[in-house]
C-alpha positions as semicolon CSV with decimal commas, in nm:
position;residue;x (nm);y (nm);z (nm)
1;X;0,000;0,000;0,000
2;X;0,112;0,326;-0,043
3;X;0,172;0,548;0,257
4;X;0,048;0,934;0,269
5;X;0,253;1,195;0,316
6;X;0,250;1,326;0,678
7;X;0,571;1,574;0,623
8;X;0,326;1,871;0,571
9;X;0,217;1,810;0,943
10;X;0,507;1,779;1,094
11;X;0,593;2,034;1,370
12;X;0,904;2,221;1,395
13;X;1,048;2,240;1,762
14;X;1,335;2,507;1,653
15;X;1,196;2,830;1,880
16;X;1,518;3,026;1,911
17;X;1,546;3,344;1,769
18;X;1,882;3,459;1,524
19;X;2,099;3,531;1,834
20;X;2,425;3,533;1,605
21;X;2,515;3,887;1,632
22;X;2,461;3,837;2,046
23;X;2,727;3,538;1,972
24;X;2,940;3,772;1,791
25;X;2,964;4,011;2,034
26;X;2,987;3,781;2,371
27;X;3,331;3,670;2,208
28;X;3,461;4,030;2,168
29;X;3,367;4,116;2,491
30;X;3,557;3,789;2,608
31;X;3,881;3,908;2,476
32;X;3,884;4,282;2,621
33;X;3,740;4,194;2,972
34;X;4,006;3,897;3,013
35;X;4,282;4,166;2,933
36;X;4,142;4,374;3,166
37;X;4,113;4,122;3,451
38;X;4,468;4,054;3,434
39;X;4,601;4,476;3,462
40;X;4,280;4,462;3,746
41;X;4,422;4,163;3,971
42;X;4,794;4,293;3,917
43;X;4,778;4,670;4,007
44;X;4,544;4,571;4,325
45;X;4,794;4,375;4,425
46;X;5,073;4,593;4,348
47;X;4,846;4,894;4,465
48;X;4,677;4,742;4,802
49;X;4,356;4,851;4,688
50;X;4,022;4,653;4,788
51;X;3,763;4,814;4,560
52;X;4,037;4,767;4,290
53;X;4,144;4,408;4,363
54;X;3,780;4,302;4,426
55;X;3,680;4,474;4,132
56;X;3,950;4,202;3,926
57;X;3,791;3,966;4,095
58;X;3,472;4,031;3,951
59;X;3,602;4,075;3,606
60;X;3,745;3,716;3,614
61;X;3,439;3,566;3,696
62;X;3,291;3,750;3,495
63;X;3,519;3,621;3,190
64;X;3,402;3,265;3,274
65;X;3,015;3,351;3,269
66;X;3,087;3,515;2,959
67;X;3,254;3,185;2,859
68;X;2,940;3,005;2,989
69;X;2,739;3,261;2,746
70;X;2,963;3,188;2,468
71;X;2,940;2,793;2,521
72;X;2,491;2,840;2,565
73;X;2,473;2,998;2,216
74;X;2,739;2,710;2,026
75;X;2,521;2,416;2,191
76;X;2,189;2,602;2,123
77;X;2,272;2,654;1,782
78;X;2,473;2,330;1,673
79;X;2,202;2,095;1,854
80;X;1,837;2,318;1,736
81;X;1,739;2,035;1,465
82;X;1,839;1,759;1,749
83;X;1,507;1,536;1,789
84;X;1,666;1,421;2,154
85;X;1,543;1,797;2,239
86;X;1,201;1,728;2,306
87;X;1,075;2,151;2,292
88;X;1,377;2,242;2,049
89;X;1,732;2,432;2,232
90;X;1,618;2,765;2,377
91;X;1,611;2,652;2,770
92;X;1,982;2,601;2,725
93;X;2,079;2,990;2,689
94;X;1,833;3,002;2,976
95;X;2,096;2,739;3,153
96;X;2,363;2,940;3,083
97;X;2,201;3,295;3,220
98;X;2,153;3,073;3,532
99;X;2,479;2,936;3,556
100;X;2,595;3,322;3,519
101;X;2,381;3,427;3,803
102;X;2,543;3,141;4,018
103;X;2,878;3,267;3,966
104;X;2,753;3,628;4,001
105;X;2,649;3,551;4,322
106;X;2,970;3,390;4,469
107;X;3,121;3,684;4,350
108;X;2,895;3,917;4,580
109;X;2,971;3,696;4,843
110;X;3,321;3,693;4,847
111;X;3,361;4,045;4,721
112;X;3,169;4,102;5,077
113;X;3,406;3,883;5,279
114;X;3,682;4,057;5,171
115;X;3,598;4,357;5,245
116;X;3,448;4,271;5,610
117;X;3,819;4,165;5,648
118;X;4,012;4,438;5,520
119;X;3,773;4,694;5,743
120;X;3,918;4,483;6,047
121;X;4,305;4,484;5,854
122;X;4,358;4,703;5,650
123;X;4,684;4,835;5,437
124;X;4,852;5,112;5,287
125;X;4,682;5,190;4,938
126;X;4,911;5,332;4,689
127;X;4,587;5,597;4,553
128;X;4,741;5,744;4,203
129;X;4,814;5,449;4,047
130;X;4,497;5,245;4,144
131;X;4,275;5,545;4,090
132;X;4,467;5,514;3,730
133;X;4,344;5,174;3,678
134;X;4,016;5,183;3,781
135;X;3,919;5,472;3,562
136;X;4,050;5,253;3,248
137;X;3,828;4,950;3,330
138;X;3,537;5,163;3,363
139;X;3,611;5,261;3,015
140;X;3,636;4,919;2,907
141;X;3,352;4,800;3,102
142;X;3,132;5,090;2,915
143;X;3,274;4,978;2,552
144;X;3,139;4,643;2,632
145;X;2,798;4,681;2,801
146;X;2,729;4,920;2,453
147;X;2,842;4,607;2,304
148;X;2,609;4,379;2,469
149;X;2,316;4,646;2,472
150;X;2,206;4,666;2,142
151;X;2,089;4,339;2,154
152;X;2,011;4,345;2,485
153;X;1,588;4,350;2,450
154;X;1,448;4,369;2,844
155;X;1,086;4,525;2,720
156;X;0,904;4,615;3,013
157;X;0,568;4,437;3,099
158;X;0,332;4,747;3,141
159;X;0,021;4,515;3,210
160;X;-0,190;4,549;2,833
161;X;-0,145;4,384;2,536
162;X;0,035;4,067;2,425
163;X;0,232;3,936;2,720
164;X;0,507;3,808;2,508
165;X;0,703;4,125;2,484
166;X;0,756;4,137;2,837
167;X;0,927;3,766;2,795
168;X;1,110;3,828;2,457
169;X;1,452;3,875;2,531
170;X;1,794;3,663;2,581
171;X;1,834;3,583;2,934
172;X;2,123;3,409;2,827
173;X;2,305;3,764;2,651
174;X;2,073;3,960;2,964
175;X;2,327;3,753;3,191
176;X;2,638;3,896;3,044
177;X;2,467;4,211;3,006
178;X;2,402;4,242;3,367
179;X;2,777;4,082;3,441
180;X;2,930;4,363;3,275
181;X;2,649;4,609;3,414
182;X;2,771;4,474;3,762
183;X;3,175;4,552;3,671
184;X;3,094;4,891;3,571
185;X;2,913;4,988;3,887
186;X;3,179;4,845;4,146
187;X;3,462;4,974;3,887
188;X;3,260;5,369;3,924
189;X;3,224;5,286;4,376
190;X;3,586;5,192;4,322
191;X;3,712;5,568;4,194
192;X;3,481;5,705;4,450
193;X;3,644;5,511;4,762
194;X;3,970;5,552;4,589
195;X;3,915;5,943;4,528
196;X;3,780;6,012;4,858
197;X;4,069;5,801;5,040
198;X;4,348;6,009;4,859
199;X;4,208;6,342;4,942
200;X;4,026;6,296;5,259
201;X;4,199;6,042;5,427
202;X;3,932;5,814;5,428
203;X;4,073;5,481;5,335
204;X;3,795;5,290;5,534
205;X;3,573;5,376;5,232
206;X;3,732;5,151;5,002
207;X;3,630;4,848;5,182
208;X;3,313;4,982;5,291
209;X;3,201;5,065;4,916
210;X;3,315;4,665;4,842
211;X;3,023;4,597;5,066
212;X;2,798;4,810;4,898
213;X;2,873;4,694;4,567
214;X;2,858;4,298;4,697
215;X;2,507;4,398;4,794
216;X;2,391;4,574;4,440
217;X;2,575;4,251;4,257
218;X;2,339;3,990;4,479
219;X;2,036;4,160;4,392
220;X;2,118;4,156;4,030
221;X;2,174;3,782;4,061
222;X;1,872;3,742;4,239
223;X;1,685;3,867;3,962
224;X;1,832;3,694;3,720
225;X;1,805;3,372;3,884
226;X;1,473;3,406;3,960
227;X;1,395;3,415;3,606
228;X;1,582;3,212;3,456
229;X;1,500;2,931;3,767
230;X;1,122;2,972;3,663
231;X;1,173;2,922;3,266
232;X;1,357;2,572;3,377
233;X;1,084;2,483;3,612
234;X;0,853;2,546;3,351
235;X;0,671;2,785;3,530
236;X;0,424;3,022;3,378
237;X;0,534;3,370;3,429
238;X;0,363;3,560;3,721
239;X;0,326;3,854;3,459
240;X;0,209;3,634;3,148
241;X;-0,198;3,677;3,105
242;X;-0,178;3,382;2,857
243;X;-0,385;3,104;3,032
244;X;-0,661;3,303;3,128
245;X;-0,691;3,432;2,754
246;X;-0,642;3,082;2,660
247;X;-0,978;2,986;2,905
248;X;-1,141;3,225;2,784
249;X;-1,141;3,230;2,424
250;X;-1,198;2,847;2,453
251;X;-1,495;2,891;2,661
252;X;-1,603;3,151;2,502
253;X;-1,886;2,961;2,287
254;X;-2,077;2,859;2,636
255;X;-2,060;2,523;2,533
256;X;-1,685;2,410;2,606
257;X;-1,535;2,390;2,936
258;X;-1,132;2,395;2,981
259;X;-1,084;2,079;3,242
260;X;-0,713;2,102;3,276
261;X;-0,459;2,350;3,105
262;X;-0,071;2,360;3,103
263;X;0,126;2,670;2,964
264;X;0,514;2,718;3,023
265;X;0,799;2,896;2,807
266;X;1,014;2,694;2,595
267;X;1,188;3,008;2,446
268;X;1,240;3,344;2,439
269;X;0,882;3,484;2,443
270;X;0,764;3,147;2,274
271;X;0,480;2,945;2,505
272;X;0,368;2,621;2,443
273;X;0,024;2,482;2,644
274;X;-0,129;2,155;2,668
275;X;-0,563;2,187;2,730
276;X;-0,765;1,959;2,777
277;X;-1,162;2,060;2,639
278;X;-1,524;1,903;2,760
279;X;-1,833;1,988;2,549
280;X;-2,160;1,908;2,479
281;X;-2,061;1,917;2,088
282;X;-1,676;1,937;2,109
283;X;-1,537;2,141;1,802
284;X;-1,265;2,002;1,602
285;X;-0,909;2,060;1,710
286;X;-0,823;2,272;1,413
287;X;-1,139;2,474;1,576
288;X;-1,032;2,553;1,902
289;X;-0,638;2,579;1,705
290;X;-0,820;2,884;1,483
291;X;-0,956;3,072;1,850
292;X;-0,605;3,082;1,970
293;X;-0,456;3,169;1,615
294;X;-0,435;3,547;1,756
295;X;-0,134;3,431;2,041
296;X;0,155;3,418;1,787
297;X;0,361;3,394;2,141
298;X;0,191;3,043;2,163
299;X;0,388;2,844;1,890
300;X;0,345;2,495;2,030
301;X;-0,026;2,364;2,157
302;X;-0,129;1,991;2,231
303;X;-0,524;1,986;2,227
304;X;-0,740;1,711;2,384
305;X;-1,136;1,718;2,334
306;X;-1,400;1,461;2,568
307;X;-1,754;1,461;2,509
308;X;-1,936;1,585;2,821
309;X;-2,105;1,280;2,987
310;X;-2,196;1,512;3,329
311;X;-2,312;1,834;3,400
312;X;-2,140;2,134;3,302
313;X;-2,184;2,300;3,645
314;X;-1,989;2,036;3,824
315;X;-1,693;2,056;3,584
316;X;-1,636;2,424;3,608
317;X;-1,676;2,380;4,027
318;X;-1,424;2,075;4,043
């Protein structure tokens, strides 16, 4: 007998965006930051500065998240036709912004135990030249967040419209956006404790402003592992409207009634949902497919239809 051809129906499972020029650009900001960390870790040392030597300290961890971003976007890309990959690649840029915010939070931690301990011992800081130093890593620090910004997309969520946009962007590039973000800001409390100690005597700023700047760093890496944890968790996002517009434009003939409904993110902005549908006279699947045609966000749904056998009252209630 001869067999039909199915290939038209076949689903693609490839939901990650063209994140080349993020690739691109992850690898040149590789190259100037590990420079950097190296003149960083060397004049702290040379200089006795805290807010400088933590500040190199940073940097190299931030080299191997950047690494980490760098290695997310070759596996994504070289493994988004694998069939093993059951939604397509996307969640593993989402690994690799969490992975980031892992390391960016040992950093904030140690960056704070050092400083607790210099308060308690500290040393001579030689000011010019590690005021010198500092004020040439912001610079490069500020070359490579522009670097990372242009295709850094963080739309807001202002509540209306399609949810997507507040979803759509690379937490994987957001991580070494925020790593470099985080380098700038210590790098800028750095000259300040360093300025401040040369002129005013106060050399128990420089350690003090390493605390501050351990602080800022956490909360960045709280943020970012918070949502990258609840994109691996497959959690629907507190902010996302989607299954409620989902309910509702499936119920919206009185006749169907949504019995059990899944949504989570499997991409960047991309949703896929599995609902299950009870109805007197249960439309076709290509039906209920054409009411949610609207959610171009939604590019994966699994649809199961019963025929009701009990009363609609008691499904809605249970």
């Amino acid at each position: 007998m001869h067999r039909a051809d199915h290939s038209r129906f076949r689903h693609s499972h490839d939901f990650t965006r063209d994140f080349s020029r993020g690739e691109r650009r992850t690898r040149v900001v590789i190259a100037i930051t590990g420079v950097m960390m190296v003149v960083e870790i060397t004049a702290g040392l040379l200089s006795h500065s805290m807010a400088l030597l933590a500040d190199g300290w940073h940097m190299s961890t931030h080299v191997t998240a950047f690494l980490i971003t760098a290695i997310a976007y070759h596996f994504t890309r070289r493994h988004a036709s694998d069939v093993r990959f059951s939604f397509g690649t996307a969640k593993i840029g989402v690994l690799g912004g969490f992975a980031s915010a892992v390391v960016l939070s040992v950093v904030a931690f140690l960056m704070a135990g050092e400083s607790v301990h210099r308060l308690f011992v500290p040393l001579a800081i030689h000011f010019n030249e590690a005021i010198g130093i500092a004020c040439i890593a912001l610079l490069v620090n500020l070359v490579c967040a522009l670097l990372l910004k242009e295709d850094h997309h963080h739309s807001p969520d202002h509540g209306g419209g399609h949810h997507h946009h507040a979803h759509d962007h690379d937490l994987n590039l957001r991580a070494a956006y925020l790593h470099v973000l985080a380098d700038a800001f210590t790098t800028l409390l750095a000259i300040v404790a360093l300025t401040s100690g040369k002129f005013f005597g106060w050399s128990w700023l420089d350690p003090v402003v390493g605390l501050v700047g351990s602080g800022v760093v956490f909360s960045w890496a709280y943020g970012l592992l918070r949502d990258t944890s609840g994109i691996l968790l497959d959690r629907t996002p507190i902010t996302s409207d989607l299954p409620e517009e989902i309910r509702r434009a499936v119920e919206s003939d009185d006749d169907s009634i949504v019995t059990d409904l899944h949504v989570w993110q499997v991409g960047a902005g991309k949703f896929a949902a599995i609902v299950s549908i009870v109805a007197h006279e249960p439309k076709s699947c290509e039906e209920y497919r054409e009411l949610l045609r609207e959610h171009e966000e939604l590019v994966h749904i699994t649809i199961e239809t019963q025929h009701c056998r009990e009363d609609h009252e008691s499904l809605a209630n249970s």
